[in-house]
KOLRORO-537689 format. One line per field, with one value per residue (C-alpha): residue in three letters; residue number from 0; x negated, y, z negated. Coordinates in steps of 0.05 Angstrom, whole numbers, always signed. Layout:
// residues N
res = c(ALA / ...)
n = c(NUM / ...)
u = c(X / ...)
v = c(Y / ...)
w = c(Z / ...)
***
This chain:
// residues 256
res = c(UNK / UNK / UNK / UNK / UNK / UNK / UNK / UNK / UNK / UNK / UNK / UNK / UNK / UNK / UNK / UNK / UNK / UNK / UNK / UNK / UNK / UNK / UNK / UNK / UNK / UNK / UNK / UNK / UNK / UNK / UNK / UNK / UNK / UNK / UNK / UNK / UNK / UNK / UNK / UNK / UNK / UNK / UNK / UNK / UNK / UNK / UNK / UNK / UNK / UNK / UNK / UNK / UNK / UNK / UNK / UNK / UNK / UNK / UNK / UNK / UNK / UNK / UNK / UNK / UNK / UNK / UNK / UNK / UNK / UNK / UNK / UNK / UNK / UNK / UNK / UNK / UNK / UNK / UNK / UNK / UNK / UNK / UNK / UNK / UNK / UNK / UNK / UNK / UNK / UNK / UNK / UNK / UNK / UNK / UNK / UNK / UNK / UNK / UNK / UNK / UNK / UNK / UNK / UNK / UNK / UNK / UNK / UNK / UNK / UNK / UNK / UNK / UNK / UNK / UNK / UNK / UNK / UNK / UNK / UNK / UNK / UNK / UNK / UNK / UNK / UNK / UNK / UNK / UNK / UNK / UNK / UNK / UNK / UNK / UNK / UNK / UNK / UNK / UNK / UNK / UNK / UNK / UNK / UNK / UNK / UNK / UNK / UNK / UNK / UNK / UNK / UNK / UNK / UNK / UNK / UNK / UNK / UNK / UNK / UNK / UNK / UNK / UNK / UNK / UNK / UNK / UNK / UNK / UNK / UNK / UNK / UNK / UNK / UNK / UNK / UNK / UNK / UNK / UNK / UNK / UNK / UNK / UNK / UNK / UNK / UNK / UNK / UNK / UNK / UNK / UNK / UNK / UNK / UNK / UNK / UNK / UNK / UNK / UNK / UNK / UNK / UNK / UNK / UNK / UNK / UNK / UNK / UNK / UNK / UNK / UNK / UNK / UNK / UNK / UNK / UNK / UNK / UNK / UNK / UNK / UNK / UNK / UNK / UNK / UNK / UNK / UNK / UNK / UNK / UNK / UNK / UNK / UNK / UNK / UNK / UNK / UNK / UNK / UNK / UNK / UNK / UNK / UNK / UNK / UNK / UNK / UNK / UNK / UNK / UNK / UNK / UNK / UNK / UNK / UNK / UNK)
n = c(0 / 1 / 2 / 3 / 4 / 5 / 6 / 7 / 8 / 9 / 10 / 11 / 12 / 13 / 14 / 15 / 16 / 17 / 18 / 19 / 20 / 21 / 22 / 23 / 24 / 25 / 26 / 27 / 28 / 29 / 30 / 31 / 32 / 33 / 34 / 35 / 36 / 37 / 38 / 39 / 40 / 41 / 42 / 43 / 44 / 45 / 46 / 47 / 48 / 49 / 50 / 51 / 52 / 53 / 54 / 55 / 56 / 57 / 58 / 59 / 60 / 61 / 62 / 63 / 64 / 65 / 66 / 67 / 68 / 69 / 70 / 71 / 72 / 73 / 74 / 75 / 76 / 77 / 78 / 79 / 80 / 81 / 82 / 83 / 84 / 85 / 86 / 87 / 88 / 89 / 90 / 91 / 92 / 93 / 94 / 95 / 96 / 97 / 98 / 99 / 100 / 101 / 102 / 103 / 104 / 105 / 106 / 107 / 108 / 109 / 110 / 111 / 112 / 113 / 114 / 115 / 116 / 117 / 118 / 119 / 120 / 121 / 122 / 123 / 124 / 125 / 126 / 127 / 128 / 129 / 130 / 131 / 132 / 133 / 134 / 135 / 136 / 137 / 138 / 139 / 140 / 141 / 142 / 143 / 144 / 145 / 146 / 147 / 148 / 149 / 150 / 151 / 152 / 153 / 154 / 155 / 156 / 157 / 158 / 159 / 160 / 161 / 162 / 163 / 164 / 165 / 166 / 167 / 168 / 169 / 170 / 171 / 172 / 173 / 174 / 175 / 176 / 177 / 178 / 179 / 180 / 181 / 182 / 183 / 184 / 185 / 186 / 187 / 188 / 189 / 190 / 191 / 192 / 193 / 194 / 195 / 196 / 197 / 198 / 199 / 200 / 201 / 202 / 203 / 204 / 205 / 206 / 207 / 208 / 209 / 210 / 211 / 212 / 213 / 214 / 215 / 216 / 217 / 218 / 219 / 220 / 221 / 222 / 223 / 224 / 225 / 226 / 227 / 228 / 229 / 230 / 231 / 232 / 233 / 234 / 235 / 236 / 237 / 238 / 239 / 240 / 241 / 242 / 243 / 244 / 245 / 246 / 247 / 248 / 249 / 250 / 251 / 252 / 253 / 254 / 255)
u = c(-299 / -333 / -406 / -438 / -506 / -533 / -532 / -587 / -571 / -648 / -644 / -617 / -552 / -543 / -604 / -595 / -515 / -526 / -501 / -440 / -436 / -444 / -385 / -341 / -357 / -346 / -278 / -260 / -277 / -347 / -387 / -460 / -500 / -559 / -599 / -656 / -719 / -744 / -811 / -863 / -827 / -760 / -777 / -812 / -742 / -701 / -745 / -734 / -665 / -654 / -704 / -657 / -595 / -559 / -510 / -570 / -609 / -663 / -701 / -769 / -795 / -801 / -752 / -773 / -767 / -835 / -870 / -920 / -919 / -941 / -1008 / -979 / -1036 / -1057 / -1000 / -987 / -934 / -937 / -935 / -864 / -853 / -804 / -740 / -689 / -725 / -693 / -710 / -757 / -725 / -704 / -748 / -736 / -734 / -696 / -705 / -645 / -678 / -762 / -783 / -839 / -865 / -849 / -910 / -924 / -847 / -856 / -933 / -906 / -836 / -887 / -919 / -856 / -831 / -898 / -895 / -829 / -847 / -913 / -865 / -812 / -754 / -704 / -706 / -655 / -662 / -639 / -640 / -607 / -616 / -675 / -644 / -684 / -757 / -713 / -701 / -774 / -804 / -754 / -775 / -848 / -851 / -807 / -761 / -710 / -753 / -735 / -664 / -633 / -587 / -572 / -538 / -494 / -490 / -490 / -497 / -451 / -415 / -470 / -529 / -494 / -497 / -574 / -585 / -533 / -575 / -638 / -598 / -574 / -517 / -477 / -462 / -409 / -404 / -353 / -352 / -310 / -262 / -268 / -220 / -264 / -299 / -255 / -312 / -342 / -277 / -271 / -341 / -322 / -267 / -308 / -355 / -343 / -323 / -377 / -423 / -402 / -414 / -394 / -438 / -433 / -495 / -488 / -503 / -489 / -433 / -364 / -312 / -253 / -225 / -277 / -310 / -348 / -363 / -416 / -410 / -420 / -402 / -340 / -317 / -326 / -258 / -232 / -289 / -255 / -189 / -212 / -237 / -175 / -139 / -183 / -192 / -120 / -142 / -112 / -155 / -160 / -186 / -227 / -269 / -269 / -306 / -355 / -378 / -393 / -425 / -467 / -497 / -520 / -573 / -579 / -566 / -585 / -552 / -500 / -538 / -587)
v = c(+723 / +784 / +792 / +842 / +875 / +900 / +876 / +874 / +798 / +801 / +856 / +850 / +848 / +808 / +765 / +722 / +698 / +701 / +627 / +653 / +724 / +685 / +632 / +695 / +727 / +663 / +661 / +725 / +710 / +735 / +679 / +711 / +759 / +797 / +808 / +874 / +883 / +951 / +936 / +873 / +839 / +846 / +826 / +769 / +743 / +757 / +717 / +658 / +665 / +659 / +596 / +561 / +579 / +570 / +637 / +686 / +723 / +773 / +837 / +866 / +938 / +1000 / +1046 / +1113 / +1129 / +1073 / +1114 / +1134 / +1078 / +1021 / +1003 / +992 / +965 / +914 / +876 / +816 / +826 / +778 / +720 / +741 / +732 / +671 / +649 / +674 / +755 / +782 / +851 / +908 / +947 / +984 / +1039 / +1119 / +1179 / +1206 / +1282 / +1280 / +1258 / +1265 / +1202 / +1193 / +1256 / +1273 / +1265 / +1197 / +1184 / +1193 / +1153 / +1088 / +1096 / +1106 / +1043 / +1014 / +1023 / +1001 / +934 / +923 / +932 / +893 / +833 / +853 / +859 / +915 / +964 / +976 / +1056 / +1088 / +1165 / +1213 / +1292 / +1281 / +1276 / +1322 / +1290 / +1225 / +1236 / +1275 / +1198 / +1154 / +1194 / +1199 / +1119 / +1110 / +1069 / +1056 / +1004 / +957 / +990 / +979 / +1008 / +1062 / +1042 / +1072 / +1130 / +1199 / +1240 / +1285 / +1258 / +1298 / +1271 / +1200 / +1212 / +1222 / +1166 / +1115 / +1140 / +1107 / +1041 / +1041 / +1021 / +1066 / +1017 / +1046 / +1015 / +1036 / +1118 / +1110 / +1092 / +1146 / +1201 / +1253 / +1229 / +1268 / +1289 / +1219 / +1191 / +1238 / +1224 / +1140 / +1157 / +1194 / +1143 / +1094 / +1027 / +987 / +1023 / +1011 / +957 / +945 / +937 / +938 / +960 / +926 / +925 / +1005 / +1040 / +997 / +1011 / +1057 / +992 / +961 / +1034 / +1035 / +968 / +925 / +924 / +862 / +822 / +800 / +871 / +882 / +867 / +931 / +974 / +932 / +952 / +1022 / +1021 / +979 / +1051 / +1095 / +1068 / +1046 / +965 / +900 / +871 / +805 / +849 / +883 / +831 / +805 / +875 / +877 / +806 / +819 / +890 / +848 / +803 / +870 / +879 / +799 / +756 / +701 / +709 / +657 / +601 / +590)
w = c(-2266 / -2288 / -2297 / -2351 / -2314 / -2372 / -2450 / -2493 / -2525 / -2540 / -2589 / -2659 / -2681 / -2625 / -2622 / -2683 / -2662 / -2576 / -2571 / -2611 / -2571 / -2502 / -2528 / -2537 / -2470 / -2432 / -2473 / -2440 / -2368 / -2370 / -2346 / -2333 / -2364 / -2342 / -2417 / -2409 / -2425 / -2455 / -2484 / -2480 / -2538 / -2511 / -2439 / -2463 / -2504 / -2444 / -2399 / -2447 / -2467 / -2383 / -2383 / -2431 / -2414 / -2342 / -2355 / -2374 / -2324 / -2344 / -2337 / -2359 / -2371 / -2418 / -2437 / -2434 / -2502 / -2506 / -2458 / -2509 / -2557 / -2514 / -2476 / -2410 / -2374 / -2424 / -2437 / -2395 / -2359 / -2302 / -2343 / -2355 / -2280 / -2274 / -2223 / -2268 / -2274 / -2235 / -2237 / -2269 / -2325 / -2358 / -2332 / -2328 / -2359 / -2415 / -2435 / -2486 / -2542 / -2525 / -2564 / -2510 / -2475 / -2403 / -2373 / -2403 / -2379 / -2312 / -2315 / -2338 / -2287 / -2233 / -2252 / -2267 / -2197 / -2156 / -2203 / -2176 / -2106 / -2116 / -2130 / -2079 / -2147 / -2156 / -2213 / -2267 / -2280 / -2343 / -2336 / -2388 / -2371 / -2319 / -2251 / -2229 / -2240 / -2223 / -2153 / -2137 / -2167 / -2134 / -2068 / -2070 / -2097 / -2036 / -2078 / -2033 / -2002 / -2068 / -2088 / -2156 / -2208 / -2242 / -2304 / -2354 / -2302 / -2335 / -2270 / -2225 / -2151 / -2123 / -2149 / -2138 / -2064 / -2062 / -2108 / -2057 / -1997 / -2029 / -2026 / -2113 / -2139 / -2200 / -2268 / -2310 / -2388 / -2442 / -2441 / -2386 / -2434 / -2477 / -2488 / -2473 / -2415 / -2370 / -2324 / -2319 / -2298 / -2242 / -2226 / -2223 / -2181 / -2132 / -2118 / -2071 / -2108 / -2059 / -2105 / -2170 / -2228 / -2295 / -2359 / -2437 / -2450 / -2517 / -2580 / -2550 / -2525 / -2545 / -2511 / -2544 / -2563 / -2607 / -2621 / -2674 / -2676 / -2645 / -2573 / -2537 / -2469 / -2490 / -2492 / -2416 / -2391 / -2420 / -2382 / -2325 / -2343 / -2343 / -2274 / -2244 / -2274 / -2243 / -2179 / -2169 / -2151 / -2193 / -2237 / -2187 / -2124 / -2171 / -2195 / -2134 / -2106 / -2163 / -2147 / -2073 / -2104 / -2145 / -2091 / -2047 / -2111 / -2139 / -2062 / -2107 / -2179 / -2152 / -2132 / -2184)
***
């Protein structure tokens, strides 16, 4: 059984055909999927796509790059509170492209963070050329206290090594598989595998497989593959590791 930590089934193409895209993925062995949030709209679809169906499990937050268009602090966001949210993101910082300016970034993760802790939930971090600002936040918001993920993780071994001593966990999605990700494979095969997860990230980032086309869950065995390579592990023991993984950040994503 594999699990995919982070797909965006809430966000069109996918939206319109999930029921379709989650009869695929279960085809393939992936039998639970943890759909983000990354504005109001998309948080508030997640939440009910994990209301209705057993397999879904779901996030809310901003992405960075809605720092500046959103009104934070008017929008309801504990009514999205449910049993099946299980944590807050995706939240960050992304300096690559500057849709949302830093300042405003680093406001709304603040407040992304102290939401999280208010109701005792991990975070789901996306960060993209801002480790930096990163770890001064994650420090001063004393994040480790809630611990989370980094996903689709961009960064070196050494800044991995900070970020696992405030208690996150490293998802890797389908550049791994990419020709030229030479550096981020020697980065995954650094990190200790009772750190790492696997995601799709989809509609984004297919794997080398399907590139070019529309990612989604059912393409998450070959980021598995990928990592059985690189680490040198079956595929069985594997998924057997990135289960117990799983648990250290979702205890309860098995019993609900």
């Amino acid at each position: 059984m594999l699990i995919d930590v982070h797909a965006h089934l809430n966000q069109d193409p996918l939206y319109t055909n999930w029921k379709e895209i989650l009869r695929r993925a279960r085809e393939k062995r992936v039998e639970k999927i943890i759909v983000i949030g990354y504005d109001f709209e998309s948080s508030k679809i997640a939440v009910d796509l994990s209301k209705i169906e057993k397999d879904i499990y779901s996030t809310i937050g901003i992405h960075p790059h809605d720092a500046d268009s959103l009104d934070y602090d008017n929008l309801p966001w504990e009514k999205l509170i449910s049993s099946k949210m299980i944590a807050i993101g995706e939240i960050g910082l992304d300096y690559f492209k500057m849709y949302s300016s830093r300042e405003r970034q680093k406001e709304i993760f603040r407040k992304g963070i102290n939401f999280a802790k208010r109701f005792k939930l991990p975070i789901i971090i996306h960060c993209r050329n801002a480790f930096e600002d990163l770890i001064k936040i994650l420090k001063e918001e004393r994040a480790w206290e809630i611990k989370g993920i980094i996903h689709s993780y961009s960064g070196s071994y050494e800044i991995s090594k900070i970020l696992a001593d405030y208690g996150f966990l490293f998802s890797f999605s389908g550049p791994i598989t990419y020709p030229n990700s030479n550096r981020l494979r020697e980065v995954v095969s650094k990190i200790p595998l009772d750190l790492i997860l696997i995601e799709t990230d989809s509609p984004y980032l297919a794997p080398q497989l399907y590139r070019g086309k529309i990612n989604e869950p059912s393409y998450l065995p070959e980021i598995a593959k990928k990592l059985s390579e690189i680490k040198n592990i079956p595929l069985d023991n594997l998924e057997e590791i990135l289960k117990e993984n799983i648990k250290k950040i979702f205890p309860n994503i098995f019993n609900k």
